[in-house]
C-alpha positions as CSV (number, residue, x, y, z in Angstrom):
1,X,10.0,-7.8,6.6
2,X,6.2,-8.1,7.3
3,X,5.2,-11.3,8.5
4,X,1.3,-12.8,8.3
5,X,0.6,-16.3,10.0
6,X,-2.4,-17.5,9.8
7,X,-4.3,-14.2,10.3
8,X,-8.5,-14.3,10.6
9,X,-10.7,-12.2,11.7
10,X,-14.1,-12.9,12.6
11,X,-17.2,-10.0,12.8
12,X,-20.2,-12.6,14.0
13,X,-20.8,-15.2,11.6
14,X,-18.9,-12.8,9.0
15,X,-15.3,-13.8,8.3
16,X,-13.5,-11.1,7.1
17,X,-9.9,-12.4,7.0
18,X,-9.5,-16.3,6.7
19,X,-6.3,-17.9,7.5
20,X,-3.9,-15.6,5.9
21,X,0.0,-16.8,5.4
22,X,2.4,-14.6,3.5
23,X,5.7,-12.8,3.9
24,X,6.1,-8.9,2.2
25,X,10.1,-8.8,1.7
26,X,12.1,-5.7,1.1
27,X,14.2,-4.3,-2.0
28,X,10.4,-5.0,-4.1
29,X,6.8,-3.5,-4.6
30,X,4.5,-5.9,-3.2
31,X,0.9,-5.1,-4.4
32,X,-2.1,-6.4,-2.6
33,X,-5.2,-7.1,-4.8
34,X,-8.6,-8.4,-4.1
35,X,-12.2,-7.4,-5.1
36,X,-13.9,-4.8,-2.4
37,X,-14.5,-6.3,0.3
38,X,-12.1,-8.8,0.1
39,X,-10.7,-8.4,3.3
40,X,-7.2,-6.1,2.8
41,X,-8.1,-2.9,4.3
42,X,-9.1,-5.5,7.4
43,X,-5.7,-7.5,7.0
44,X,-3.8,-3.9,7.0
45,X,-5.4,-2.8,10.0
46,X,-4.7,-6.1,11.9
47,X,-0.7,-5.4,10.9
48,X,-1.1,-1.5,12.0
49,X,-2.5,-3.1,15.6
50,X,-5.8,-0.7,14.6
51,X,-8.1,-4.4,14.7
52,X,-7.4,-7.7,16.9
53,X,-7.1,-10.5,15.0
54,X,-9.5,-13.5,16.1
55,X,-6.3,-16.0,15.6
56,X,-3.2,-15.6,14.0
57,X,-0.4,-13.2,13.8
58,X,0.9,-10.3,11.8
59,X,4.4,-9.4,12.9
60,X,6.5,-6.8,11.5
61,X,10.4,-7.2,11.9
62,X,9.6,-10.3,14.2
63,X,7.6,-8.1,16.3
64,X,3.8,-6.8,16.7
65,X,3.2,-3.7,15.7
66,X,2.1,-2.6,19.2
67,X,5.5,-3.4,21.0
68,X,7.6,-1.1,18.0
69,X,9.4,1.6,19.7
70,X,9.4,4.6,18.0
71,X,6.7,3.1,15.1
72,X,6.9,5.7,12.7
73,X,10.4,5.2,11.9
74,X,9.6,1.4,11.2
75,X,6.5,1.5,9.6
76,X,5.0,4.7,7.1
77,X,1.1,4.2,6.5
78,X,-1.8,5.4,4.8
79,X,-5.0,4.1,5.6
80,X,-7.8,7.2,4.7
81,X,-6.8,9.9,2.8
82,X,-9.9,11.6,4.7
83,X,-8.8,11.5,8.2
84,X,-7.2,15.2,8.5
85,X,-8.3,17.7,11.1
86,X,-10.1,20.3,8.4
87,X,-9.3,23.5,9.8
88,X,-5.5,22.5,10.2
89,X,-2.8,23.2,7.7
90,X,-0.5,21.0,6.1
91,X,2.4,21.9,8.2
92,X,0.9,22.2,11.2
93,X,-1.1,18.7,10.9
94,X,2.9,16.9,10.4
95,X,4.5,19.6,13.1
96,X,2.2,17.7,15.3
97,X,3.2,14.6,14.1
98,X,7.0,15.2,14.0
99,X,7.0,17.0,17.8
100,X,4.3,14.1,19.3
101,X,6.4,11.2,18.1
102,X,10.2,13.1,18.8
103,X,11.2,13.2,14.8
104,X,13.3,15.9,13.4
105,X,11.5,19.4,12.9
106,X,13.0,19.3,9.4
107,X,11.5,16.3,8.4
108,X,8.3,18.3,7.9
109,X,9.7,20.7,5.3
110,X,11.0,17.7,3.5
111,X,8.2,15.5,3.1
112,X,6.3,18.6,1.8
113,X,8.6,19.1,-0.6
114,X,8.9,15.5,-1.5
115,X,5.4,15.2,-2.5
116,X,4.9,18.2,-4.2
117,X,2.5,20.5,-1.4
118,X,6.0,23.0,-0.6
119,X,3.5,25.6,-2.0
120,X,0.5,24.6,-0.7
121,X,1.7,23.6,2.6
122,X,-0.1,27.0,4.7
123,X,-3.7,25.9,3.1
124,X,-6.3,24.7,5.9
125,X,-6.8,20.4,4.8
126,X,-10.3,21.2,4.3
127,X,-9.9,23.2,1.2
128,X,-7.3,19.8,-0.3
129,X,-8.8,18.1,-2.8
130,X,-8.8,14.2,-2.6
131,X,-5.5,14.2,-4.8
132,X,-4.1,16.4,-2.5
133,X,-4.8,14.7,0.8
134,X,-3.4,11.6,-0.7
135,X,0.0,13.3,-1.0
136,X,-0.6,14.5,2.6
137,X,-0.8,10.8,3.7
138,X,2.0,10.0,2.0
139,X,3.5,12.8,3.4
140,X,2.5,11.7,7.1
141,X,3.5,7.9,6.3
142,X,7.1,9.3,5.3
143,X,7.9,12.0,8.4
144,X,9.9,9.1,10.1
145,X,12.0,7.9,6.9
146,X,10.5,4.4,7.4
147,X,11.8,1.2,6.3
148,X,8.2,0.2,5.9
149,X,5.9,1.8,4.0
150,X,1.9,0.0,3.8
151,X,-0.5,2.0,1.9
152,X,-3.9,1.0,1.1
153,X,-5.1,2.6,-1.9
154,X,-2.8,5.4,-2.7
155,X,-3.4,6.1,-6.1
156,X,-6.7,6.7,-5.3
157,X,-8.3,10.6,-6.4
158,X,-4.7,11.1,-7.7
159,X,-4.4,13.2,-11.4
160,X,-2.5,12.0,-14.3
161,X,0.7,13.7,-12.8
162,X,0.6,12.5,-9.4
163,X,-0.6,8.6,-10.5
164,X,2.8,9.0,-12.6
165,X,5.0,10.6,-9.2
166,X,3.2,7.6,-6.6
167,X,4.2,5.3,-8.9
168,X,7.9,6.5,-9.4
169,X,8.1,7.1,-5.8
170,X,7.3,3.5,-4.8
171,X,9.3,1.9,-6.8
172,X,12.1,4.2,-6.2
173,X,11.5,3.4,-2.2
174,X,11.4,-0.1,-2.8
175,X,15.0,0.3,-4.9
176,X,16.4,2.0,-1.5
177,X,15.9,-1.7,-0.3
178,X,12.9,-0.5,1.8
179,X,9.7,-2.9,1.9
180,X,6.5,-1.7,0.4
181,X,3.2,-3.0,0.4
182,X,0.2,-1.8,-1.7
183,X,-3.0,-2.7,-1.7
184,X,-5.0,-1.5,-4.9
185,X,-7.9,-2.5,-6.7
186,X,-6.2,-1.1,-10.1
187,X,-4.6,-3.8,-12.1
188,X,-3.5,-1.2,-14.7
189,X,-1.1,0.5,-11.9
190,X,-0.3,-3.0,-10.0
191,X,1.2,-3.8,-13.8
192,X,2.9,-0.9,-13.7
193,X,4.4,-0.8,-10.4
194,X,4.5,-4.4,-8.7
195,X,7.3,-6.8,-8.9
196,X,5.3,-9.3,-6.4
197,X,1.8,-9.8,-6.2
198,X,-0.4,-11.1,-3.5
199,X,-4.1,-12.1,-4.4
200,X,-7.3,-12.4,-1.8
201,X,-10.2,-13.7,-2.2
202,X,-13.3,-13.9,0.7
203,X,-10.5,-13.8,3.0
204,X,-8.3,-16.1,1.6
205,X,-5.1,-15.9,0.3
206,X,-5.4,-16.9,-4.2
207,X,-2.0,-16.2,-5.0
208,X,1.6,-15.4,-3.8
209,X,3.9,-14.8,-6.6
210,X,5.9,-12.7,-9.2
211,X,4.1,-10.3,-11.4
212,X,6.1,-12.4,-14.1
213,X,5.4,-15.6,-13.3
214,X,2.2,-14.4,-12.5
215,X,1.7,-13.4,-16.1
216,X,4.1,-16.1,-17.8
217,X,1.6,-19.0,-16.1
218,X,-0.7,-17.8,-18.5
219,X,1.0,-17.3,-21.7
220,X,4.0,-19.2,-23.3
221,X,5.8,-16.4,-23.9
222,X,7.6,-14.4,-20.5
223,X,6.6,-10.6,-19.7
224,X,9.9,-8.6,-18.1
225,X,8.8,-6.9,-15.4
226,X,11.6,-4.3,-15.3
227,X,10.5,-0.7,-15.6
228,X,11.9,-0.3,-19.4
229,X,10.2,-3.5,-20.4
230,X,6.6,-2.6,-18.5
231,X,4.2,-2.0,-21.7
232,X,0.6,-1.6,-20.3
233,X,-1.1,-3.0,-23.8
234,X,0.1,-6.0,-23.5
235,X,1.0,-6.4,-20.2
236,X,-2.3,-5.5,-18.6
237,X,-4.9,-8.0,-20.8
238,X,-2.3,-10.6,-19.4
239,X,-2.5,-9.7,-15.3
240,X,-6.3,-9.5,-15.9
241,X,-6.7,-13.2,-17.3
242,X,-4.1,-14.1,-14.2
243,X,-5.6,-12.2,-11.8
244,X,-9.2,-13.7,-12.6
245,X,-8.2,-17.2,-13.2
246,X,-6.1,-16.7,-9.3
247,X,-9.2,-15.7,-7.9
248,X,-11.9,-18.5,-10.2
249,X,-13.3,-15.3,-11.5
250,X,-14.9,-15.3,-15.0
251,X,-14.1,-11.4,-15.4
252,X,-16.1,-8.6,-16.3
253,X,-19.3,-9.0,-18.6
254,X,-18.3,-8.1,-22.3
């Protein structure tokens, strides 16, 4: 479990992160929403130990992230899809990750396979396209067979076929009983994929709660929010008015 108590960050006068309380539990697809520059990129990097917090805590497993041994087989991320060494292969940029961080050499071979770059897996990074180096991140975050995974944006640049294979592959992981946390800006995949939903706002947390109840608070009428009862027409119109009315937005100009 991911724990966040009263998390803020501060950049001068700016605050990024404001007070943040939630939990992300396991055996369910959390998904992270919030306008640009809401603050979860910054609230994912304070869990990954890659920003300090001004006050608070983010523990993971009752622990920060800095005093994990062995990390990567606790927590699988992707933060930038963009942060590959060019001129490296695939294989060669998660051979380095496997030997540096002691995980099985055939863990490599796997995680290619898993997300679809077997083939492609001699090709410098520099020649991926962005769809490409998103499976490559989700490659990296799963080398270490985490119980964890936190992914900010990672349907991001993805095709038809691979939006369709992230989104099976989550919720699959999350069915494994492993905890997964999302962060999106696409309400059209978080309607898809999410069974829990938690909203940001300048900072702040709007909302911490089911997709269904989520949707059900505005309607009369309840939404099931199994796989074989997902249908995006209807469901989707629904998150929206939820989502905006969470965050005291108006919605988009008609």
């Amino acid at each position: 479990m991911i724990e966040v108590s009263e998390l803020s960050k501060r950049r001068g006068q700016k605050v990024a992160v404001d007070a943040l309380t939630f939990q992300v539990h396991p055996g369910r697809v959390t998904g992270f929403m919030g306008a640009n520059g809401a603050g979860k990129s910054t609230t994912i990097r304070m869990m990954l130990a890659l920003d300090t917090p001004t006050s608070g805590t983010a523990l993971v497993r009752g622990r920060p992230y800095r005093s994990l041994h062995r990390p990567l087989e606790i927590v699988g991320s992707l933060l930038d899809a963009r942060s590959f060494h060019a001129g490296r292969s695939a294989r060669n940029h998660l051979g380095y990750l496997a030997v540096s961080n002691a995980l099985p050499p055939g863990r490599v071979e796997a995680v290619l396979e898993l997300t679809g770059l077997g083939d492609v897996a001699g090709a410098r990074v520099g020649t991926f396209s962005l769809g490409m180096r998103q499976r490559l991140g989700i490659a990296a975050a799963l080398l270490g067979d985490p119980e964890i995974l936190v992914l900010d944006e990672p349907m991001n640049g993805l095709d038809p076929e691979g939006t369709v294979w992230m989104r099976r592959m989550l919720r699959a992981m999350a069915a494994e009983g492993r905890t997964v946390f999302v962060a999106s800006h696409l309400m059209s995949e978080m309607a898809l994929t999410a069974d829990h939903l938690i909203v940001i706002g300048s900072g702040r947390l709007m909302a911490d709660i089911s997709l269904e109840q989520m949707i059900a608070a505005t309607v009369d009428d309840k939404v099931g929010s199994t796989p074989n009862t997902r249908h995006l027409a209807r469901v989707l119109p629904l998150l929206e008015n939820a989502y905006f009315n969470a965050t005291d937005i108006d919605g988009p100009a008609r």
